[in-house]
C-alpha positions in Angstrom: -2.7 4.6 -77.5 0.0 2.6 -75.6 1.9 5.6 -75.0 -1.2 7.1 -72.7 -1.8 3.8 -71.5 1.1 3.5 -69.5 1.3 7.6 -68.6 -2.0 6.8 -66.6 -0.4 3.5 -65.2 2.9 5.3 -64.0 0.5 8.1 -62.5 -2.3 6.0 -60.8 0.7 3.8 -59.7 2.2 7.4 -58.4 -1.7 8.2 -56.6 -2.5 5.0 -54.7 1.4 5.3 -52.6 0.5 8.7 -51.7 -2.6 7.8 -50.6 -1.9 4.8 -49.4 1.5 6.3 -47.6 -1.2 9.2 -45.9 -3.9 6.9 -45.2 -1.3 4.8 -43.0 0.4 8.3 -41.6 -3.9 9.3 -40.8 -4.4 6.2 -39.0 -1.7 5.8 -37.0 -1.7 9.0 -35.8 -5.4 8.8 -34.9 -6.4 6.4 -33.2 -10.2 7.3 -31.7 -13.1 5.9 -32.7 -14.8 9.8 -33.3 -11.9 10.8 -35.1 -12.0 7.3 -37.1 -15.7 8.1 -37.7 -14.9 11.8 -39.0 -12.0 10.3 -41.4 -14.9 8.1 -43.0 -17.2 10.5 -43.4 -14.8 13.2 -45.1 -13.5 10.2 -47.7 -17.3 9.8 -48.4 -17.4 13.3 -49.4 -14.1 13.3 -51.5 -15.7 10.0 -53.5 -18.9 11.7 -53.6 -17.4 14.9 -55.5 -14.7 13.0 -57.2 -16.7 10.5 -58.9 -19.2 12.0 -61.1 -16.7 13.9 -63.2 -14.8 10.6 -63.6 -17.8 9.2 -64.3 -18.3 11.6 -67.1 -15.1 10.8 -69.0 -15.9 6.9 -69.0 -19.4 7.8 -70.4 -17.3 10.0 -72.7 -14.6 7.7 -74.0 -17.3 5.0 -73.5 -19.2 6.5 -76.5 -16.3 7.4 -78.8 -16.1 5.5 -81.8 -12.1 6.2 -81.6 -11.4 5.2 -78.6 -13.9 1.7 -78.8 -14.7 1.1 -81.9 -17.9 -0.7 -82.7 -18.5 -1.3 -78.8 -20.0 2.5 -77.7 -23.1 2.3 -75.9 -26.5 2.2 -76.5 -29.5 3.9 -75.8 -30.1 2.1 -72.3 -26.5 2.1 -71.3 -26.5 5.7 -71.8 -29.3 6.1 -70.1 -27.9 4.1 -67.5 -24.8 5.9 -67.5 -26.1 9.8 -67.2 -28.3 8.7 -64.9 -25.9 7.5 -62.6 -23.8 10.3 -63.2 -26.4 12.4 -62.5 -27.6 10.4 -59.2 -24.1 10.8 -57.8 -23.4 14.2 -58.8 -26.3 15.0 -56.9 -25.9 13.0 -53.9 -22.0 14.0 -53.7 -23.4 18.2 -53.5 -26.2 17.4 -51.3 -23.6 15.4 -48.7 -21.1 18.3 -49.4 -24.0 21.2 -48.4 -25.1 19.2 -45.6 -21.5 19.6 -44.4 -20.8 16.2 -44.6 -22.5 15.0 -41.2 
């Protein structure tokens, strides 16, 4: 479990300097209030589609006796849980069919 441990450290490490490295090249290259605005707006949508399916493998490993043992959820934490997976998957679509004004 180490071993895939430090594969996602070396790749989210990897993730955050490219976004990080394009947020800096966005911003400096744009430098508008409008297009500012639109630049918010479009990483709302990405977290709002991103998100739920991440979501859905913490609830996932979250309830795996492998993975935690005697420490899975419970009834209200996975009621909790799928519901906010649910909430967000839904908002996420309805901001992305709206076109993400």
């Amino acid at each position: 479990m180490a071993d895939a441990g430090e594969m996602l450290t070396g790749i989210s490490s990897l993730f955050f300097v490219i976004v990080f490295a394009g947020v800096i090249v966005i911003f400096t290259a744009r430098a508008h209030y409008a297009t500012f605005a639109r630049y918010i707006k479009l990483a709302t949508l990405v977290n709002g589609l991103v998100a739920p399916p991440l979501l859905v493998l913490v609830m996932l490993a979250a309830n795996n006796r492998n993975i935690m043992g005697d420490q899975t959820n419970g009834l209200m934490l996975n009621l909790l849980g799928w519901t906010t997976v649910a909430v967000m998957g839904a908002a996420g679509l309805a901001f992305a069919l709206r076109g993400g004004a």
